[in-house]
N, C-alpha and C positions, 0 to 999 in steps of 0.2 A: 479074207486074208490071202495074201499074195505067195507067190513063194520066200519070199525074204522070209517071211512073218511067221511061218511057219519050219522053216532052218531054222531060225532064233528057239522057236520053243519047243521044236521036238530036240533039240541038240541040250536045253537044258535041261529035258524031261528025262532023257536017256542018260544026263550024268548025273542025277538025281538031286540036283539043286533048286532051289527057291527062289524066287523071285527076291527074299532078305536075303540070301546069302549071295547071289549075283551081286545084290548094292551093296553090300558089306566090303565084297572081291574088288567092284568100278567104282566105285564112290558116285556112280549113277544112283538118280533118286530111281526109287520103282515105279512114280509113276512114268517117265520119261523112258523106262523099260519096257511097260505096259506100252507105249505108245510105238515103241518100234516095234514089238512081237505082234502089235494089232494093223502094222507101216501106218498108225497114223501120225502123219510127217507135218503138217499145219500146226500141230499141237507145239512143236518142238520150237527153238528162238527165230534158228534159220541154219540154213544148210549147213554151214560150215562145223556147228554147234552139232547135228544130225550122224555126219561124217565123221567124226570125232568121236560120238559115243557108241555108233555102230564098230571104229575098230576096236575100243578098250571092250566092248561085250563079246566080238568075232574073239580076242585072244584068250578072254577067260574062259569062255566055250571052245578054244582048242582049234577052231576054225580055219581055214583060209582066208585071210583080213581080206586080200584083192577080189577076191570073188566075192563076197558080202557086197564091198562096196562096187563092185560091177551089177549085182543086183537092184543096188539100190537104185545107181542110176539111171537102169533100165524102166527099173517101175515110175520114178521118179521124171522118167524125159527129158532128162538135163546131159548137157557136153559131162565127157570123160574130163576129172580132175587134171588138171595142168593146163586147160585148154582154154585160157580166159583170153579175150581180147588185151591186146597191150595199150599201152598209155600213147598218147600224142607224141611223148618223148623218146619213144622207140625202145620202152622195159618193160618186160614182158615178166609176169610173176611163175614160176617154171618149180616145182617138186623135183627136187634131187635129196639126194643123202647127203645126212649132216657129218658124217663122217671124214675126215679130210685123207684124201689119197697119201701115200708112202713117199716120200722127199726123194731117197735114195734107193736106186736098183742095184745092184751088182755090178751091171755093165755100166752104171755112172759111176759108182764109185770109181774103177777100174781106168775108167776115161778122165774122171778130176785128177787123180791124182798122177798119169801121165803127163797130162797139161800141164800139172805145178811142177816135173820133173823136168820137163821142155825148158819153161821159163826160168827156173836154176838156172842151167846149164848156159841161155839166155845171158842171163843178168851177172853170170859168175864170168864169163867170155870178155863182156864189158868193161867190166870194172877190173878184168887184168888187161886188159889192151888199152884203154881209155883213161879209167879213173887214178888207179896203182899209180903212172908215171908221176901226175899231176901230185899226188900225195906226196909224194918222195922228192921229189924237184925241191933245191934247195932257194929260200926266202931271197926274193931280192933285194940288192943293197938301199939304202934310202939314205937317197943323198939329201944333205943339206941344205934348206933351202939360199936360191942366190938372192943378192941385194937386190938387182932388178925386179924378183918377185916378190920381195920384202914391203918394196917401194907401191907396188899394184894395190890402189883401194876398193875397195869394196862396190859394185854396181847401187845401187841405191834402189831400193823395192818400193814402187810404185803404190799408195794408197789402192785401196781396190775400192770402187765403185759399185753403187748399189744397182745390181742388176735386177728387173724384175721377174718375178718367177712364174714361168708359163702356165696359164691353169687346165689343168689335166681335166678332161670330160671323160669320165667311168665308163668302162664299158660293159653291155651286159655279160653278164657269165654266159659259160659256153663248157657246155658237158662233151667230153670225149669219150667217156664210160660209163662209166657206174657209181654215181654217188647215192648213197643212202646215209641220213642221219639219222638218229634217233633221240626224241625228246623224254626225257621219264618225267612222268608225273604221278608213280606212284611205284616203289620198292621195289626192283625184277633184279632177277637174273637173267645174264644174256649171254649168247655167245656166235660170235660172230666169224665167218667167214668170207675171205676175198681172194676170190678165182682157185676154189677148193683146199684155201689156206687159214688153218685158223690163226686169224689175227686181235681175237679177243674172248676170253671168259670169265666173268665175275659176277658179281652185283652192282647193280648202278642205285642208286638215292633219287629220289624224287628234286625235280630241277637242273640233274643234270643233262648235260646235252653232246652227243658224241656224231661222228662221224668217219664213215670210210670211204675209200675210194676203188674199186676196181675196170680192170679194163675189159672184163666180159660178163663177170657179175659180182654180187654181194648177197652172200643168205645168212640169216637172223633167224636165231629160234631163243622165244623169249618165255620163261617161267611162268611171265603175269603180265598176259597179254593186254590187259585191261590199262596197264597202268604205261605202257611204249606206245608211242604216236609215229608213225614213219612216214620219213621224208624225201622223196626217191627226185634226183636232178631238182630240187629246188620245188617240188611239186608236191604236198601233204595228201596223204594215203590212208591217213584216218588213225583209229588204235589197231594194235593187230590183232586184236579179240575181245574176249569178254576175263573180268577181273582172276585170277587163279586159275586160267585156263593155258598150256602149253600151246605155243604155238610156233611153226618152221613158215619162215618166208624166204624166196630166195629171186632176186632180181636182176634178169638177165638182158644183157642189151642184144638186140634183133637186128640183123642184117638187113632184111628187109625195107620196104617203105615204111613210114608212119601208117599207122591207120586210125579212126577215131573210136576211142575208147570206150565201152560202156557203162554205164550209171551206177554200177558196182565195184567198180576198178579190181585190181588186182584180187585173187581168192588167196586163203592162206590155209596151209593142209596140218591143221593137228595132229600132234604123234602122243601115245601111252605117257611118254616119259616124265615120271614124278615130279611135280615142281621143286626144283632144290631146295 
């Protein structure tokens, strides 16, 4: 037993918990506990599943989650989390928080509403030099029409001829950002963010099909990963986990060259958070 292996069960030895009352606290089975307190990791689906139930056991043991999972992936010899190869497309799968930054500072406020003060002042300048006069100017006369224009007949409109209509050859789409879609195929909640903005939280129905668009990224954390399929630039990405399982994805487009992607594509970094 390694050092992971041995933090996990001296940490629940010392708070005088059980291996039932751990799974009772994670909704971890115990034998899937046994097999981290013993690191053996073969046993488990596969990483991402590993990494998932290492943090829900690090929080109920009181732990530091990062350094668990810095252990794990010491003993384990795999890259630090975030650090997958990107897709052909130039999206790169990137761990941030789901939390969305604060719209408004102080100093923006401050600044907006200077601006809408500007433009007043703007628009009220105008419309007394400009528009006012025109307002007030009195209607002019309308004369009667004369005999000579009485007598003018009407131009004659020319039948219109069937023109043929060019045929337009489609061309293929062309990604400037960040497109991610999402297919359900089975009951989640989701909520979605674009360029640190939440632009969606609900529940989606099996069959339906959504998309967003952003211009540096798109992240997705979905209830029931098992049942969202993701679609990154026209390119399917597979489910984003396994059934009742939380999962955070967030897709970032890369400055960089392309490079070719590996046989795993994007990773996705489970967080505790209940399924709604």
């Amino acid at each position: 037993m390694g050092e992971l292996g041995d933090l996990l069960r001296q940490s629940r030895e010392q708070l005088g918990l059980s291996l039932e009352e751990i799974e009772a606290l994670t909704r971890i089975k115990r034998a899937y506990l046994e097999m981290l307190e013993a690191e053996d990791f073969e046993g488990l689906p596969n990483r991402v599943t590993a990494r998932g139930f290492l943090r829900n056991y690090a929080s109920a043991l009181k732990l530091d989650v990062d350094h668990v999972l810095e252990l794990y992936e010491t003993e384990e010899g795999g890259a630090s989390a975030g650090q997958t190869a990107p897709s052909e497309r130039r999206v790169q799968l990137k761990s941030i928080s789901m939390t969305p930054p604060p719209r408004f500072s102080p100093d923006l406020l401050i600044g907006f509403l200077l601006i809408t003060a500007l433009l007043g002042a703007i628009l009220y300048f105008v419309y007394q030099q400009y528009l006012l006069p025109l307002e007030i100017a009195p209607p002019a006369s309308l004369d009667s029409p004369t005999d000579e224009a009485a007598m003018v007949l009407p131009t004659p409109t020319p039948e219109p001829t069937d023109t043929p209509t060019p045929t337009v050859t489609p061309t293929p789409l062309f990604y400037t950002g960040v497109t991610v879609e999402l297919l359900i195929t089975d009951e989640s909640w989701v909520q979605v963010l674009v360029d640190g903005i939440k632009a969606f939280e609900g529940t989606l129905q099996a069959g339906e099909r959504r998309h967003w668009t952003g211009d540096r990224q798109v992240a997705v954390r979905a209830g029931n990963a098992g049942g969202v399929e993701v679609i990154v630039n026209g390119e399917s990405m597979g489910l984003m986990g396994e059934p009742g399982q939380v999962v955070d994805q967030v897709w970032e487009k890369l400055d960089a060259e392309p490079v070719t992607p590996s046989q795993e594509g994007a990773a996705d970094t489970p967080t505790p958070t209940p399924n709604p």
